[in-house]
KENUDO-418873 format. One line per field, with one value per atom (N, C-alpha, C): residue number from 1; residue in three letters; atom name; x, y, z. Coordinates in steps of 0.1 Angstrom, whole numbers, plus 5000, padded with zeros to 4 digits. Last residue first. Example, Ala and Ser with C-alpha at 12.3 -4.5 7.8 and 13.67 -1.06 7.14 Angstrom:
BEGIN
nr = 2;2;2;1;1;1
rest = Ser;Ser;Ser;Ala;Ala;Ala
atom = N;CA;C;N;CA;C
xx = 5128;5137;5129;5132;5123;5132
yy = 4978;4989;5000;4943;4955;4967
zz = 5071;5071;5079;5078;5078;5078
END
This chain:
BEGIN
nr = 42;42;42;41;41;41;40;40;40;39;39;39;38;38;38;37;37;37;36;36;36;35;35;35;34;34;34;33;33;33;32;32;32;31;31;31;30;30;30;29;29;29;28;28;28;27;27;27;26;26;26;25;25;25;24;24;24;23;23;23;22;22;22;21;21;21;20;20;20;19;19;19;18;18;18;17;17;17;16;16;16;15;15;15;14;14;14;13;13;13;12;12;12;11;11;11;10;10;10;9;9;9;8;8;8;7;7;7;6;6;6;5;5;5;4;4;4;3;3;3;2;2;2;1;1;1
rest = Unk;Unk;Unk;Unk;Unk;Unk;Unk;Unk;Unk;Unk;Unk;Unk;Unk;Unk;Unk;Unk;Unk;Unk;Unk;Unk;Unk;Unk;Unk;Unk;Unk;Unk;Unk;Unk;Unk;Unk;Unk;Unk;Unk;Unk;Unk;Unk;Unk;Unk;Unk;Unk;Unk;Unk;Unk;Unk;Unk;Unk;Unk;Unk;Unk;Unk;Unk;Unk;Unk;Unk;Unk;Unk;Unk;Unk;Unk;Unk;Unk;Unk;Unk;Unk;Unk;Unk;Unk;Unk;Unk;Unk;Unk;Unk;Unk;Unk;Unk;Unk;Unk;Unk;Unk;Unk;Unk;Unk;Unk;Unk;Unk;Unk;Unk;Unk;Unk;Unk;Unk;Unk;Unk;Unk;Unk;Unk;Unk;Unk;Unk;Unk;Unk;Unk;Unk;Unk;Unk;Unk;Unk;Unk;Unk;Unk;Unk;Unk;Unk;Unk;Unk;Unk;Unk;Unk;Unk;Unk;Unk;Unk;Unk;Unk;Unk;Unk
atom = N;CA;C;N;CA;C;N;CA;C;N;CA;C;N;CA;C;N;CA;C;N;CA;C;N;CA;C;N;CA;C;N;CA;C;N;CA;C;N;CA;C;N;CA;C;N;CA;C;N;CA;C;N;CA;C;N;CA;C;N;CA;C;N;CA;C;N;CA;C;N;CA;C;N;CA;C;N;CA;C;N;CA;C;N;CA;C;N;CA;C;N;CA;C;N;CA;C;N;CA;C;N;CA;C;N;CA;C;N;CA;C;N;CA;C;N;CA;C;N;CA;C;N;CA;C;N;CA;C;N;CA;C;N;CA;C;N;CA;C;N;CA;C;N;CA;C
xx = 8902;8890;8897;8901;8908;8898;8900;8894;8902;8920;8919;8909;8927;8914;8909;8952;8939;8926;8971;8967;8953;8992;8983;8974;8998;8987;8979;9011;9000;8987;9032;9024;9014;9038;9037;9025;9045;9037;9035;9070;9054;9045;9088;9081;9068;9090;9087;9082;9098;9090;9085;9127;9116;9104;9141;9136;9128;9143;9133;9131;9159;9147;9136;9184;9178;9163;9194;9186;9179;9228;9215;9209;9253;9244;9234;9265;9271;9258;9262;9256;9259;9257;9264;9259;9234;9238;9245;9218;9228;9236;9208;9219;9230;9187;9203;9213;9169;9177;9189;9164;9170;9172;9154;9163;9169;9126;9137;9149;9113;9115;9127;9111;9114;9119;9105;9119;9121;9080;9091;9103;9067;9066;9077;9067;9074;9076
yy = 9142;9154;9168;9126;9136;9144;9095;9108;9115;9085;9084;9096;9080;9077;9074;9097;9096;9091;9085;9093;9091;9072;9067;9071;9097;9086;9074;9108;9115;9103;9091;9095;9100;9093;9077;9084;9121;9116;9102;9121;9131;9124;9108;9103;9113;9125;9108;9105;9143;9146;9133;9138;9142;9139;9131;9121;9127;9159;9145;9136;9170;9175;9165;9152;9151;9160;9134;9149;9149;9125;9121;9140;9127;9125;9121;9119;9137;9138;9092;9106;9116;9076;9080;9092;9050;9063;9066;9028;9026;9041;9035;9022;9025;9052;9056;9043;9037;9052;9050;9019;9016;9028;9035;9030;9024;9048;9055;9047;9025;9030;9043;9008;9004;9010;9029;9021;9017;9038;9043;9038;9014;9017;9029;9010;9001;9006
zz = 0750;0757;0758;0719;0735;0737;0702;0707;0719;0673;0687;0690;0645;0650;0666;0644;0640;0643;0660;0665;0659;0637;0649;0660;0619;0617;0623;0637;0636;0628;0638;0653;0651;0611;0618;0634;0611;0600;0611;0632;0633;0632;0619;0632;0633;0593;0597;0610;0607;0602;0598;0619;0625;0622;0594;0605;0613;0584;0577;0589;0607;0603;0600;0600;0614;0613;0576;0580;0590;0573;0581;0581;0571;0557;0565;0596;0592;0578;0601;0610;0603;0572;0580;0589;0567;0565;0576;0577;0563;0564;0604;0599;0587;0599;0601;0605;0586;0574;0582;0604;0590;0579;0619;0621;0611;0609;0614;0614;0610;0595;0598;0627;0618;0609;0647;0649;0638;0642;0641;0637;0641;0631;0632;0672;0664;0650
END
């Protein structure tokens, strides 16, 4: 959900061609990595 939120409201207001498809990446990372954190993996 924290994606959606914050990803989707960049590309609402912004046109596709003014969108940094990189940055939005890297937002999703950051959110996944911060939910990640306090998970264990084997």
């Amino acid at each position: 959900m924290k994606i959606v939120d914050r990803l989707l409201t960049t590309c609402v207001w912004d046109e596709e061609e003014d969108l940094d498809f990189d940055e939005l990446v890297r937002w999703a990372i950051e959110i996944i990595d911060e939910q990640l954190a306090d998970k264990q993996f084997r």
